[in-house]
C-alpha positions as CSV (number, residue, x, y, z in Angstrom):
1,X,-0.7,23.0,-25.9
2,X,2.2,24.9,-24.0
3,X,5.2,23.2,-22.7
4,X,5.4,23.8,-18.8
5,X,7.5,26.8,-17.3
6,X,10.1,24.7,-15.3
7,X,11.2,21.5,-17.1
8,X,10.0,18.1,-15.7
9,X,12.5,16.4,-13.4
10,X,11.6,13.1,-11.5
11,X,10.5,13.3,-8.6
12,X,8.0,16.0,-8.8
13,X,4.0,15.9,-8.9
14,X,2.1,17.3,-11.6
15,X,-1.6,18.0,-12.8
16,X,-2.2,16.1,-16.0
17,X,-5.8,15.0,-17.4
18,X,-7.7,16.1,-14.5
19,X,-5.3,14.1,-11.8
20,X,-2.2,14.0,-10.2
21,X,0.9,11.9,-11.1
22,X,4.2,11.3,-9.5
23,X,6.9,12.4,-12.6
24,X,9.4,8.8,-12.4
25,X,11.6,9.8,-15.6
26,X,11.8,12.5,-18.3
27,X,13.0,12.2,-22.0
28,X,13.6,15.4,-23.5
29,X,12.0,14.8,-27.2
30,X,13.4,18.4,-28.5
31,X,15.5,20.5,-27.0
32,X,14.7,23.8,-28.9
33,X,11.2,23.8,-27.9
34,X,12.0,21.7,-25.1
35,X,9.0,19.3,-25.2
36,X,9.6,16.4,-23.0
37,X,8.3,12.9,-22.4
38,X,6.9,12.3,-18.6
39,X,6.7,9.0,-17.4
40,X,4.4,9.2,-14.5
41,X,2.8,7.2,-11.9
42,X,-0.7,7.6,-10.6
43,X,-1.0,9.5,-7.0
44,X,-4.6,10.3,-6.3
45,X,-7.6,8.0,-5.7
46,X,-8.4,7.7,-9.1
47,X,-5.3,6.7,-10.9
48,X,-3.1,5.4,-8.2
49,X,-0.9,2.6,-9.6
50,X,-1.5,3.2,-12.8
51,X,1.4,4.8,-15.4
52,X,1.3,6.7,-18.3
53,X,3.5,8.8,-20.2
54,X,2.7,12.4,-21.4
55,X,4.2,14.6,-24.3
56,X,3.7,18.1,-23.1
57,X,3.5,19.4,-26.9
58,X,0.2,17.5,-26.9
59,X,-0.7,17.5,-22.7
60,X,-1.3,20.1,-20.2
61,X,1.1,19.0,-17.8
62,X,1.0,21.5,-14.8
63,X,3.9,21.2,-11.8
64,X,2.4,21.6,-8.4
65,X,4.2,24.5,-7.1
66,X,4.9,23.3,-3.6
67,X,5.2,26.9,-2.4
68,X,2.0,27.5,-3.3
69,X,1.4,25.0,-0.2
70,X,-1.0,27.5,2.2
71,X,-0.4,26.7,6.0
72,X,-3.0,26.0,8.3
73,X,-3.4,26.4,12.1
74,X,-3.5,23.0,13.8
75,X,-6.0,23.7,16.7
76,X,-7.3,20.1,18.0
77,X,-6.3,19.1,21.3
78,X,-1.9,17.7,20.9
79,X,-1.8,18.6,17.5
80,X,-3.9,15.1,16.4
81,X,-5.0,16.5,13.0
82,X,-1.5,17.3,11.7
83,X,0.2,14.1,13.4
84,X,-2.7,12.3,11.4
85,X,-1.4,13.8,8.2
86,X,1.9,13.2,8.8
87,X,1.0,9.5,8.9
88,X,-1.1,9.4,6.3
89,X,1.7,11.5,4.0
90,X,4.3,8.7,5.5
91,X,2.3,5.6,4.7
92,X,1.9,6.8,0.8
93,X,6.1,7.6,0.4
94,X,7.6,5.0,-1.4
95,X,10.0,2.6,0.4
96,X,13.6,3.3,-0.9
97,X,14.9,-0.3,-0.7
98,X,14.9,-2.5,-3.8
99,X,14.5,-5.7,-1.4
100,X,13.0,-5.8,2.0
101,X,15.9,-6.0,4.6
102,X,13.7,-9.0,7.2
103,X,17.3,-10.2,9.0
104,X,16.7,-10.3,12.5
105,X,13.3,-9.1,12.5
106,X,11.9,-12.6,13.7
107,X,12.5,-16.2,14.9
108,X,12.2,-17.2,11.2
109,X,14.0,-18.5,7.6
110,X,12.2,-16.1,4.5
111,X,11.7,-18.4,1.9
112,X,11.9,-17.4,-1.6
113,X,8.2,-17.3,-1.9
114,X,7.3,-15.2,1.1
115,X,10.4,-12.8,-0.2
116,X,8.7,-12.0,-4.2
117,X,5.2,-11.7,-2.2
118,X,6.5,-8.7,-0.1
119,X,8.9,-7.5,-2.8
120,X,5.1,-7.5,-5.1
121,X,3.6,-5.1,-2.3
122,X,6.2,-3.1,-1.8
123,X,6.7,-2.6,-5.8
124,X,3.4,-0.3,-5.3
125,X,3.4,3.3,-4.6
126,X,1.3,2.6,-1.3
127,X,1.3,-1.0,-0.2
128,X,-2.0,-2.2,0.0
129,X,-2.0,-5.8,0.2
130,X,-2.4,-8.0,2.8
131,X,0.1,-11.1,3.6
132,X,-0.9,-14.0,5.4
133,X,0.8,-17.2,6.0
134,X,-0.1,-20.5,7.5
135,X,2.3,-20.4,10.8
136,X,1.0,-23.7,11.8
137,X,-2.6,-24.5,11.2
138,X,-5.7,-23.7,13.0
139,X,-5.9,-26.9,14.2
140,X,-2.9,-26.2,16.6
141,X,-4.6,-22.6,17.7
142,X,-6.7,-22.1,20.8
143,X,-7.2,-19.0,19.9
144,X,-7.5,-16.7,16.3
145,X,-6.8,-13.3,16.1
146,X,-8.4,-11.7,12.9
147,X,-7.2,-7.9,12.1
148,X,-9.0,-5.1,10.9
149,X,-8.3,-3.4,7.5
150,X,-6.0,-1.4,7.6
151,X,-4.7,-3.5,10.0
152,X,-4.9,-1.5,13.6
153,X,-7.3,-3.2,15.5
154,X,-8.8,-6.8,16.2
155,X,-12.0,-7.9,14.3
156,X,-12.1,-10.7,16.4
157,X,-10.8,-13.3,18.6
158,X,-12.3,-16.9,17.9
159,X,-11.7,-19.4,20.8
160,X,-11.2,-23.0,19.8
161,X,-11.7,-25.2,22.3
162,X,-11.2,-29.1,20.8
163,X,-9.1,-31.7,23.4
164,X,-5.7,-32.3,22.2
165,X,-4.0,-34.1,21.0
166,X,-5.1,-32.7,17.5
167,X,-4.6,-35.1,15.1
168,X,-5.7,-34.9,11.1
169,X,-9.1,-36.0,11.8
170,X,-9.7,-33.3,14.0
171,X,-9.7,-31.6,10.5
172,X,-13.0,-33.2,9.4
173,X,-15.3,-32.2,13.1
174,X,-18.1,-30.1,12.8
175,X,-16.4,-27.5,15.3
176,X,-13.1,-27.3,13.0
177,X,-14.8,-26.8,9.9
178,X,-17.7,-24.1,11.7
179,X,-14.7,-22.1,13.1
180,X,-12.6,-22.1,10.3
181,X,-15.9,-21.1,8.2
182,X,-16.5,-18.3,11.0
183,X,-12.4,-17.4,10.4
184,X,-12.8,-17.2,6.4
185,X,-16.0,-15.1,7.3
186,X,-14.8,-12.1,8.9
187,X,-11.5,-12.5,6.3
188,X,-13.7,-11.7,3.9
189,X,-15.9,-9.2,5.4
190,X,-12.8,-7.4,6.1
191,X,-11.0,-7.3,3.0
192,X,-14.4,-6.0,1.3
193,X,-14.1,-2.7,3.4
């Protein structure tokens, strides 16, 4: 197997074993034939997230040429298609920040906890995962907003409608534990999309 025609640098995308990988380093093994070590990260459906590392003396490692990139006319009504892909390209780019920067976004203290969970989904080449935390319990809610996944839209709104004061043993009524069941219900249903 042939060596490819530019040298691997980090940063670009390349065909290897029927999918495409994001290059993230390159060790040259042998600079007279100029075989090189790509350490790569998954970038289509199929192998996103994963990593692997390919010799191109014993791989097909192909760059994507990006001007090989054909344009196409955007004809739907104020340009929707092509702001769509925009998006969509935007949401799969890597963040650039080691740590996420959450000073003065919000009334709140991080803790260290909350921090490593968001530092964990931003680690991954498109965040996928979704946080929650308890902000209160549902016992102090009237009502619960439950998001769609991806989040965009609401799922549904459940009303709880028990007299204060709540107290603990408002934990153990029939109407606490079937909303909360209804809550965990619709979680589920939505993460399963």
């Amino acid at each position: 197997m042939s060596s490819p025609a530019p040298p691997l640098t980090p940063g670009m995308r390349v065909l290897c074993r029927d999918a495409e990988w994001l290059v993230t380093r390159v060790h040259s093994v042998d600079f007279t034939t100029g075989s090189q070590i790509a350490f790569c990260t998954g970038a289509d459906e199929m192998v996103r997230g994963h990593e692997a590392a390919f010799v191109t003396d014993l791989d097909d490692v192909i760059p994507i040429d990006p001007r090989d990139t054909r344009l196409v006319r955007d004809s739907s009504h104020g340009f929707q298609r092509a702001k769509l892909f925009l998006e969509a390209q935007l949401r799969q780019m890597p963040l650039t920040a080691a740590h996420p920067n959450v000073n003065g976004i919000g009334a709140f203290r991080p803790l260290p906890f909350q921090v490593k969970a968001v530092e964990k989904a931003l680690q991954q080449m498109r965040p996928r995962l979704l946080l929650a935390d308890a902000v209160g319990s549902l016992a102090d809610a009237d009502q619960v907003p439950l998001l769609t996944k991806p989040p965009t839209k609401l799922a549904e709104i459940l009303n709880y409608d028990d007299p204060r004061p709540r107290t603990r043993a408002t934990l153990s009524e029939a109407s606490f534990i079937s909303t909360k069941k209804r809550s965990l219900e619709i979680f589920q249903r939505e993460v399963r999309r």
